[in-house]
Backbone atoms as SQL, in Angstrom:
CREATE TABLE atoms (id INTEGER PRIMARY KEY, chain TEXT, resi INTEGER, resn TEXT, atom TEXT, x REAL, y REAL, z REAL);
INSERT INTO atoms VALUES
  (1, 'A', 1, 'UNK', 'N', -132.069, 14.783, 16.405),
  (2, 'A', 1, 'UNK', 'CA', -130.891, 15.255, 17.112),
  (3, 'A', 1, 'UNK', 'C', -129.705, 15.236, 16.159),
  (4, 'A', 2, 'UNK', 'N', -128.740, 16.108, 16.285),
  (5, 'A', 2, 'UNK', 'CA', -127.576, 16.545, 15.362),
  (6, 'A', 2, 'UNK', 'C', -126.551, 15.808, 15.590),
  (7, 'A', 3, 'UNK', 'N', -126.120, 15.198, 14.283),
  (8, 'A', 3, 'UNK', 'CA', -124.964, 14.057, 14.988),
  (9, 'A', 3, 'UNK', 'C', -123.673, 15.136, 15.364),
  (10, 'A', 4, 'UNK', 'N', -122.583, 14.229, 16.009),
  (11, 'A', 4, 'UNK', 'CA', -121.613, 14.551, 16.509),
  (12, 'A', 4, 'UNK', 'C', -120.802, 15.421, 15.413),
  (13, 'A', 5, 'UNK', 'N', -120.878, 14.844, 14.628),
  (14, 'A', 5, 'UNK', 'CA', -119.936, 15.830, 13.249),
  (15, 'A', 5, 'UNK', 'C', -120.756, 16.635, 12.505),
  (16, 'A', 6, 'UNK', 'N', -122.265, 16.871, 12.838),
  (17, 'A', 6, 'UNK', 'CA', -122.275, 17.850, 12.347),
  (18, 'A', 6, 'UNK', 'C', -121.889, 19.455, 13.087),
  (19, 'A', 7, 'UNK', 'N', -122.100, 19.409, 14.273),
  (20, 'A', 7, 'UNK', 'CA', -121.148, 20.497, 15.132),
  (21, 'A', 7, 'UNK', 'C', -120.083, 21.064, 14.842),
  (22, 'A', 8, 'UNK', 'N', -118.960, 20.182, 14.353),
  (23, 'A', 8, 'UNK', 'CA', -117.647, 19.944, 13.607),
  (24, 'A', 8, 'UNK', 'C', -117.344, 21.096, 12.531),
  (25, 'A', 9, 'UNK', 'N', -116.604, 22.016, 12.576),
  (26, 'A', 9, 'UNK', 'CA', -116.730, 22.348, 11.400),
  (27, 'A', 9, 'UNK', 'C', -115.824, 21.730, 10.022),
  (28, 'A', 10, 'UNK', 'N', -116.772, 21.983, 9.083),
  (29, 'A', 10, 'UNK', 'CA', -115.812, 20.966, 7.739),
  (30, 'A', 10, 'UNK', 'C', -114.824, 21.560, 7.199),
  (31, 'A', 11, 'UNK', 'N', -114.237, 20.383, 6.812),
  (32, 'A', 11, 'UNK', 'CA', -112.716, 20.490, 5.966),
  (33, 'A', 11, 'UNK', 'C', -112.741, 21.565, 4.996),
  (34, 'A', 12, 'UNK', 'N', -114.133, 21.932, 4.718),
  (35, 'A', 12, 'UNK', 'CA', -114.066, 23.270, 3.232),
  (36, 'A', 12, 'UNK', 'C', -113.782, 24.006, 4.103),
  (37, 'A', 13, 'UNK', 'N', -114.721, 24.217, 5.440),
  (38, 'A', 13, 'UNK', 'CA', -114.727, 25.612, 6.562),
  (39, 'A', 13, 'UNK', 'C', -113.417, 25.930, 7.053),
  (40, 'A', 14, 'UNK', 'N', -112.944, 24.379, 7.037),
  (41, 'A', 14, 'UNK', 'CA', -111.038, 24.896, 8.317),
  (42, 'A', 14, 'UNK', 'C', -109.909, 25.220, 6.853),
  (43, 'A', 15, 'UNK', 'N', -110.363, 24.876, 5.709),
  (44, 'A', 15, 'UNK', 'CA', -109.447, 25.023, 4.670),
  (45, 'A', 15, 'UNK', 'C', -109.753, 26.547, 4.263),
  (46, 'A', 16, 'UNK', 'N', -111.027, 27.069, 4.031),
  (47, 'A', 16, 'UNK', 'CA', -110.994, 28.335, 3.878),
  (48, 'A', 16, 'UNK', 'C', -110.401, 29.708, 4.800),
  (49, 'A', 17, 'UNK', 'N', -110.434, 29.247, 6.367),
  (50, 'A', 17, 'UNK', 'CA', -109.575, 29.910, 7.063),
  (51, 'A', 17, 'UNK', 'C', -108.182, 29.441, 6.988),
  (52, 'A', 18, 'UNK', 'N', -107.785, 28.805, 6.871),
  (53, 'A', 18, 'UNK', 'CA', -106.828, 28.499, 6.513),
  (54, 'A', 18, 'UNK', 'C', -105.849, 29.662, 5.531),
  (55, 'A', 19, 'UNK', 'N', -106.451, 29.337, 4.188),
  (56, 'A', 19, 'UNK', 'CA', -106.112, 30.343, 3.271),
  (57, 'A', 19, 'UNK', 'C', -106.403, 31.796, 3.690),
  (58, 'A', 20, 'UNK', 'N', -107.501, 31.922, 3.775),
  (59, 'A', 20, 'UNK', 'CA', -107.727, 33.332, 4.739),
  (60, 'A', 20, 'UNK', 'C', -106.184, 34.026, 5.614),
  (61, 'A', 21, 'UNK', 'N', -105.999, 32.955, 6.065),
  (62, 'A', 21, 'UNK', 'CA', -105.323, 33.460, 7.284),
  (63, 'A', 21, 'UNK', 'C', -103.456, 33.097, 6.208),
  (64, 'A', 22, 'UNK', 'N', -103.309, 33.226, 5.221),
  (65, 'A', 22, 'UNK', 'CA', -102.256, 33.287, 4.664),
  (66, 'A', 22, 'UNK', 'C', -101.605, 34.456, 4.741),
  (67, 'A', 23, 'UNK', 'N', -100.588, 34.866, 4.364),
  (68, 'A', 23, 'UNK', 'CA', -100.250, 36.513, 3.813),
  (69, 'A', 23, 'UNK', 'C', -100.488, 36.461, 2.459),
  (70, 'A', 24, 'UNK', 'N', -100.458, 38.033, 1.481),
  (71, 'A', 24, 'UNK', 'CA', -100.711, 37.521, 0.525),
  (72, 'A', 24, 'UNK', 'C', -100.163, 37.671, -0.544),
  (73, 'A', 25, 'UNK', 'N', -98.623, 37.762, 0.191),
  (74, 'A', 25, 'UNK', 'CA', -97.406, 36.856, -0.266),
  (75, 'A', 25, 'UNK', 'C', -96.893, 35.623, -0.722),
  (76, 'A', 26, 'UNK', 'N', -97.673, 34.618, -0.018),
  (77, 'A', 26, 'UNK', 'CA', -97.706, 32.962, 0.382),
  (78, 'A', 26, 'UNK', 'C', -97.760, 32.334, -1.193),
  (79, 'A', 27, 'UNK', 'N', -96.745, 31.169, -0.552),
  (80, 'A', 27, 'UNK', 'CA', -96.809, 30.610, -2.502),
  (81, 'A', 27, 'UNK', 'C', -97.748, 29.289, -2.225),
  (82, 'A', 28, 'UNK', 'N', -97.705, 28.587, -3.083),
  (83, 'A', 28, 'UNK', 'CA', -98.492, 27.072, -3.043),
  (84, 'A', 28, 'UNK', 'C', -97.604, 26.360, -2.135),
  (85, 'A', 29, 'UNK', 'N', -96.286, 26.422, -1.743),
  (86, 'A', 29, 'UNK', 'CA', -95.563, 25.399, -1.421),
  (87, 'A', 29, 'UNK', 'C', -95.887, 25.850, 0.443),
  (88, 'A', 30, 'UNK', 'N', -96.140, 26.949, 1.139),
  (89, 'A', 30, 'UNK', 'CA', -96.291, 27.594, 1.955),
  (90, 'A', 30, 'UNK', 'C', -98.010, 27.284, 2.341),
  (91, 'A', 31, 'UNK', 'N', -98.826, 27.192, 1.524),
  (92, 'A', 31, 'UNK', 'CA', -100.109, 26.845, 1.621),
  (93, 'A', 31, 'UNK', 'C', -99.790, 25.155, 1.702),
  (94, 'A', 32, 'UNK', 'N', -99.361, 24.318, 0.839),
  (95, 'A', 32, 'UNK', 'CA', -99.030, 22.727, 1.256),
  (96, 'A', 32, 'UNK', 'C', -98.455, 23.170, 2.655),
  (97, 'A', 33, 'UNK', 'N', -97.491, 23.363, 3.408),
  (98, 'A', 33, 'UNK', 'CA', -97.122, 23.113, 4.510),
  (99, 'A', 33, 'UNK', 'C', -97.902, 23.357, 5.619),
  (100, 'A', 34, 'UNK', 'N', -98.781, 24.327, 5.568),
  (101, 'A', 34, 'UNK', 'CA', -99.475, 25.073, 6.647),
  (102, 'A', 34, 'UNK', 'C', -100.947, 23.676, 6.235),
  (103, 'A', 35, 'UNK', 'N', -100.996, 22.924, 5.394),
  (104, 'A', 35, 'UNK', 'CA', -102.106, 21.578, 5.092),
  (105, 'A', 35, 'UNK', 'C', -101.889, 20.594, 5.585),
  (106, 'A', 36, 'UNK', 'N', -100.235, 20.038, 5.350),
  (107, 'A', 36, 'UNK', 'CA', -99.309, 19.062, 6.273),
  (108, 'A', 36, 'UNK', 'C', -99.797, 19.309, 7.654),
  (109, 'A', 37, 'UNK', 'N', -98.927, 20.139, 8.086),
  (110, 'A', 37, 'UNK', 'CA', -99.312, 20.506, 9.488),
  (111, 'A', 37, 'UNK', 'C', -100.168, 19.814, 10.034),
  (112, 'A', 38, 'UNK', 'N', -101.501, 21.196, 9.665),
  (113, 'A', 38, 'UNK', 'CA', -102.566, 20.854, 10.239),
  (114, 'A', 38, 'UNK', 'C', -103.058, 19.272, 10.220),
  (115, 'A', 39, 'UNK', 'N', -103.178, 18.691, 9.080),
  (116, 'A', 39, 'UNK', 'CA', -103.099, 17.427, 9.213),
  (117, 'A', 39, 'UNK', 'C', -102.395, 16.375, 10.188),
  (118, 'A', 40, 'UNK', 'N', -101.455, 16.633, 10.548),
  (119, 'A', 40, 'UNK', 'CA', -100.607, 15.855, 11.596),
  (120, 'A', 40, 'UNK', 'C', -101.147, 16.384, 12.372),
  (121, 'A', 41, 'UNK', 'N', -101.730, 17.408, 13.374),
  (122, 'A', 41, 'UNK', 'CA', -102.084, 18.135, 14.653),
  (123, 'A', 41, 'UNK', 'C', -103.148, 17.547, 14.613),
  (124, 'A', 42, 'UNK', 'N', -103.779, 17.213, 13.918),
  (125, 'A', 42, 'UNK', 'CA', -105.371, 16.551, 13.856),
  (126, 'A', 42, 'UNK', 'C', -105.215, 15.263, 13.456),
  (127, 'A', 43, 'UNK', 'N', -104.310, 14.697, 12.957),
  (128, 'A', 43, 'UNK', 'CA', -104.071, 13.067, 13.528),
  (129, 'A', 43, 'UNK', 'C', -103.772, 12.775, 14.711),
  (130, 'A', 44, 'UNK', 'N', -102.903, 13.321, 15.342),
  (131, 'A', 44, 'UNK', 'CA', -102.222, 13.269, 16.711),
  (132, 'A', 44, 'UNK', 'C', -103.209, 13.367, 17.727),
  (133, 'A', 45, 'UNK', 'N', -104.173, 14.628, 17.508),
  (134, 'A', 45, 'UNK', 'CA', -105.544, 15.045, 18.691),
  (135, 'A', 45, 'UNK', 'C', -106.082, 13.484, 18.472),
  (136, 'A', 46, 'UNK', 'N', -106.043, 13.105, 17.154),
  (137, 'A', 46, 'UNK', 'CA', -107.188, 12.212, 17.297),
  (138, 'A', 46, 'UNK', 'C', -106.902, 10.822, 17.735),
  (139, 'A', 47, 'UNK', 'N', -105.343, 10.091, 17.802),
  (140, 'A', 47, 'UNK', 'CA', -105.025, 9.186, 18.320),
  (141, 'A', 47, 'UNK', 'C', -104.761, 9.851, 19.838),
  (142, 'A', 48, 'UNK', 'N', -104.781, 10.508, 20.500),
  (143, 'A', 48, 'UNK', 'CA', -104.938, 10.753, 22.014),
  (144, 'A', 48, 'UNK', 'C', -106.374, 10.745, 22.306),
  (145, 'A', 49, 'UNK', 'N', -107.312, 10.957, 21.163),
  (146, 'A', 49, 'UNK', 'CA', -108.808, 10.490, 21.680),
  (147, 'A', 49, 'UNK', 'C', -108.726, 9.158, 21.875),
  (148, 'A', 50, 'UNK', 'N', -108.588, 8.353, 20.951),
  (149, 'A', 50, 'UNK', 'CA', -108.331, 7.123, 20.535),
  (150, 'A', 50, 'UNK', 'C', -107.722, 6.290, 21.508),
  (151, 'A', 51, 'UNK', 'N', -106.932, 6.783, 22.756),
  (152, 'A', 51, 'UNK', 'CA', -106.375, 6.469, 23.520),
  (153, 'A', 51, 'UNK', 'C', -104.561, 5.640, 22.833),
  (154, 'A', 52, 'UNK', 'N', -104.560, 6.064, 21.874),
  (155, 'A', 52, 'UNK', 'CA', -103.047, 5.518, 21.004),
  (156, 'A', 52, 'UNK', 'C', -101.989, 6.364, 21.469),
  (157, 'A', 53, 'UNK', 'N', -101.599, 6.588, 22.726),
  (158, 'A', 53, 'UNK', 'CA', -100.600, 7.049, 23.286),
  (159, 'A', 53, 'UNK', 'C', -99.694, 6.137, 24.638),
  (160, 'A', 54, 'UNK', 'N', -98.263, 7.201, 24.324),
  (161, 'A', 54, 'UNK', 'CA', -97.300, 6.451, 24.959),
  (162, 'A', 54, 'UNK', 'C', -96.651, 6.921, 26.202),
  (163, 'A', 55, 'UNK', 'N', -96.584, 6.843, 27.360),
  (164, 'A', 55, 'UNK', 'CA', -95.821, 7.598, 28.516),
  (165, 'A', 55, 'UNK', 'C', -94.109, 7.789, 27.650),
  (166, 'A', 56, 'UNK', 'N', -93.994, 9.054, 28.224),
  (167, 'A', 56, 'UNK', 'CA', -92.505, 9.162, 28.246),
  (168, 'A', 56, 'UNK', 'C', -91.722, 8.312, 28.694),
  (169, 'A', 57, 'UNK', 'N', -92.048, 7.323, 30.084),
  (170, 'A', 57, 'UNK', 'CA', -91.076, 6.314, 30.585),
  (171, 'A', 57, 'UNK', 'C', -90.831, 5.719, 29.517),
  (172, 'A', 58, 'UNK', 'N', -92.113, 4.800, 28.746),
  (173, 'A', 58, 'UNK', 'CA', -92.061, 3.802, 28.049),
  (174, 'A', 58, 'UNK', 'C', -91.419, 4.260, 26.821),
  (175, 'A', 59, 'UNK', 'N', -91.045, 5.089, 26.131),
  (176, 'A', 59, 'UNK', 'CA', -90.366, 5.868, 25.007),
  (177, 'A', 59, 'UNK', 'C', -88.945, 5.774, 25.144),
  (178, 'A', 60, 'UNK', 'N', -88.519, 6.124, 26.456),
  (179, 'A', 60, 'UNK', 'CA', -87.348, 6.282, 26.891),
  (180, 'A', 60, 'UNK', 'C', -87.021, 4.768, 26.969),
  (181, 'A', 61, 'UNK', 'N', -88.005, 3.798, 27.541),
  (182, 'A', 61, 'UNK', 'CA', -87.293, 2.705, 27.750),
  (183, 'A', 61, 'UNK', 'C', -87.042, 2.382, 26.532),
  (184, 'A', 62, 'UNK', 'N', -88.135, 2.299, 25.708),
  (185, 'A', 62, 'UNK', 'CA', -87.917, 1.567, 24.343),
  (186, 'A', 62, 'UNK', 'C', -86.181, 1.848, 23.520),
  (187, 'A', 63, 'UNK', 'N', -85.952, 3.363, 23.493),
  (188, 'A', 63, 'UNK', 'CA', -85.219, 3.811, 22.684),
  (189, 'A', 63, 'UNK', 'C', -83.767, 3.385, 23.833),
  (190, 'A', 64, 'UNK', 'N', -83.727, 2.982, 25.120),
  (191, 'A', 64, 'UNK', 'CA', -82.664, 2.548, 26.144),
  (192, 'A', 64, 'UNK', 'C', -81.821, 4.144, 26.564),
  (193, 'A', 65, 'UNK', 'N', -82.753, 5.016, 26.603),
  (194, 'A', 65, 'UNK', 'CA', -82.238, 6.060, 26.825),
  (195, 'A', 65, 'UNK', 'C', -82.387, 6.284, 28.620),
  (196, 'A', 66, 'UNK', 'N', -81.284, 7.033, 29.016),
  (197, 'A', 66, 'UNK', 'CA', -81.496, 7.123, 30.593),
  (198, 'A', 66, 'UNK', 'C', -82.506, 7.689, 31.646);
């Protein structure tokens, strides 16, 4: 049976669309940002798997906002 990540597609596979999906205009500094990104969007998915999330109440309380 196929583990869970292999379903997944890999970091070569989401990096090659990635670039793919550039214009082909795009400099290196435009390819780093669109890497950032994605990276944070896929940390974030993965601490809400993780259950590492915060209600808005509790945000608001923390920061003593109304």
């Amino acid at each position: 049976m196929p583990s869970a990540s292999a379903k997944r597609p890999s970091v070569k596979s989401k990096a090659i669309k990635l670039v793919q999906g550039l214009p082909a205009s795009s400099t290196w500094d435009d390819l780093m940002y669109r890497i950032y990104v994605r990276q944070k969007i896929e940390a974030g998915l993965s601490d809400i798997r993780a259950g590492r999330v915060h209600s808005h109440a509790t945000i608001r309380k923390e920061f003593a906002l109304p």
